[in-house]
C-alpha positions as CSV (number, residue, x, y, z in Angstrom):
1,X,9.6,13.7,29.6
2,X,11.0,13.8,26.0
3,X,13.4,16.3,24.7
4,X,12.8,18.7,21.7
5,X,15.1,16.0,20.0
6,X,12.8,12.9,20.2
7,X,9.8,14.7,19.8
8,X,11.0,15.9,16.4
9,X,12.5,12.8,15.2
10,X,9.2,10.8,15.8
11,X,7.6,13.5,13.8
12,X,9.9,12.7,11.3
13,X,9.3,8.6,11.4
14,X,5.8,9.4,11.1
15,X,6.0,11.5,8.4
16,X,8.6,8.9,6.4
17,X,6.0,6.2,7.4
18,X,3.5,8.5,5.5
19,X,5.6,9.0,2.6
20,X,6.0,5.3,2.4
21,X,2.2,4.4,2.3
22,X,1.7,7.0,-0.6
23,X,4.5,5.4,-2.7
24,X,3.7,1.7,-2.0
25,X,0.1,2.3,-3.0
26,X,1.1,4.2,-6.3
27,X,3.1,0.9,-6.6
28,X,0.0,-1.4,-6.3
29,X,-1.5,1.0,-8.8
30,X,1.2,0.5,-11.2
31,X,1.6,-3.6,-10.8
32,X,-2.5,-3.6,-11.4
33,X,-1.7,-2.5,-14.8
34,X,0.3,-5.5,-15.4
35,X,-1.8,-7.8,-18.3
36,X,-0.8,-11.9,-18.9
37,X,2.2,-12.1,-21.3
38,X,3.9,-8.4,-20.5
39,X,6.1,-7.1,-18.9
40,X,4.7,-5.1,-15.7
41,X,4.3,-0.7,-15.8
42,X,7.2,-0.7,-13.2
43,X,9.9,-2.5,-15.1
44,X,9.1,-1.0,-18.2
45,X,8.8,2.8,-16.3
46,X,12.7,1.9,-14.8
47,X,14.0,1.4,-18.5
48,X,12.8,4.6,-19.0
49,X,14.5,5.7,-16.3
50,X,18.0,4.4,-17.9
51,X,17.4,7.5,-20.5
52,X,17.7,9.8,-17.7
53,X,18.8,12.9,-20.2
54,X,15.9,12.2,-22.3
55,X,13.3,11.1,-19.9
56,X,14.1,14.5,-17.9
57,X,13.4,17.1,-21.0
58,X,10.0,15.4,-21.4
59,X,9.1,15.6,-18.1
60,X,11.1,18.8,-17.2
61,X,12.7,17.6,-14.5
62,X,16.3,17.3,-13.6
63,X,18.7,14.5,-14.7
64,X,20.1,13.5,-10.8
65,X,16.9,13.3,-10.0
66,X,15.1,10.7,-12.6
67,X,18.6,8.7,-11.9
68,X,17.2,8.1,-8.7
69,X,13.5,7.1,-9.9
70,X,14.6,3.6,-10.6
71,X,16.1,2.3,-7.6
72,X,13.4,4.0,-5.2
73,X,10.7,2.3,-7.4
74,X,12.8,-1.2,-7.2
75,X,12.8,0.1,-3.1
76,X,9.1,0.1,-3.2
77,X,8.7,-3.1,-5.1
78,X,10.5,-5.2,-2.4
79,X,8.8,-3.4,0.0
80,X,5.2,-4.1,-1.4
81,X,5.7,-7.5,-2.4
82,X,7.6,-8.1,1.0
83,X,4.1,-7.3,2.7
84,X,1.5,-8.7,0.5
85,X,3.2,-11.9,0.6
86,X,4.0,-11.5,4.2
87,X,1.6,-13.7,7.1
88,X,1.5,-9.9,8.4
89,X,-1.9,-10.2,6.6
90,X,-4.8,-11.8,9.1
91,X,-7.3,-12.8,8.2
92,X,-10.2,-11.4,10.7
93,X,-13.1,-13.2,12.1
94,X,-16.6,-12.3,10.7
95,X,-20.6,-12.8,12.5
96,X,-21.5,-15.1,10.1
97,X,-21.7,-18.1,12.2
98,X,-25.5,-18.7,13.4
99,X,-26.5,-18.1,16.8
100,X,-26.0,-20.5,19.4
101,X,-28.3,-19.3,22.3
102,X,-31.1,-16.7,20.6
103,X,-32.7,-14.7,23.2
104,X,-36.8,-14.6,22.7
105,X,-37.7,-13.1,19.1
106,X,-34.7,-14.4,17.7
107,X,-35.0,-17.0,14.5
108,X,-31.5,-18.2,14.0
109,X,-29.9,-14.9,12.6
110,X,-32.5,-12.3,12.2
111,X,-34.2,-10.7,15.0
112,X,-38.0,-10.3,15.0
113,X,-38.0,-6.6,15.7
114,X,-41.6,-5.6,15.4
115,X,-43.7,-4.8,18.7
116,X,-45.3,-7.6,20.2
């Protein structure tokens, strides 16, 4: 039986593994904005980020806090192109090979389906 303990922190893995997904897929969002010849959303947003005072009176938020925006996007980035480049990715089998041995009514992929 698990303890209060290990119940809670595997609540708390599944909710940083949530977390995770939302940021890596605002990351994909960001690197689809990238266009031949520039420089990609996500370098160009952590240059921002160097202006912390300046960046956090537009955006009224607080300066600690945009310091941290750059390296937890750069986290991200690894993280994202770490798995799309990763053989993690399979590639999954599909039906569109024709059948070998059609049962009666069958023409090679398409059943007959009207009554005899």
């Amino acid at each position: 039986m698990l303890s209060f303990l290990e119940v809670w922190e595997r609540i708390q893995e599944q909710e940083a593994d949530e977390d995770a997904l939302k940021a890596m897929e605002v990351i994909r969002k960001g690197l689809a904005f990238a266009k031949p010849g520039c420089k990609d959303f996500w370098e160009s947003f952590k240059e921002l980020c160097n202006n912390r005072d300046n960046l956090s009176v537009l955006l009224g938020v607080d300066p600690t806090i945009v310091s941290q925006w750059a390296e937890k996007i750069e986290k991200y980035l690894i993280k994202v192109r770490t798995e799309d480049t990763s053989d993690k990715r399979e590639i999954i089998p599909t039906a569109n090979e024709p059948l070998t041995s059609a049962p009666n009514n069958v023409s090679g992929t398409t059943a007959d389906l009207r009554p005899n």
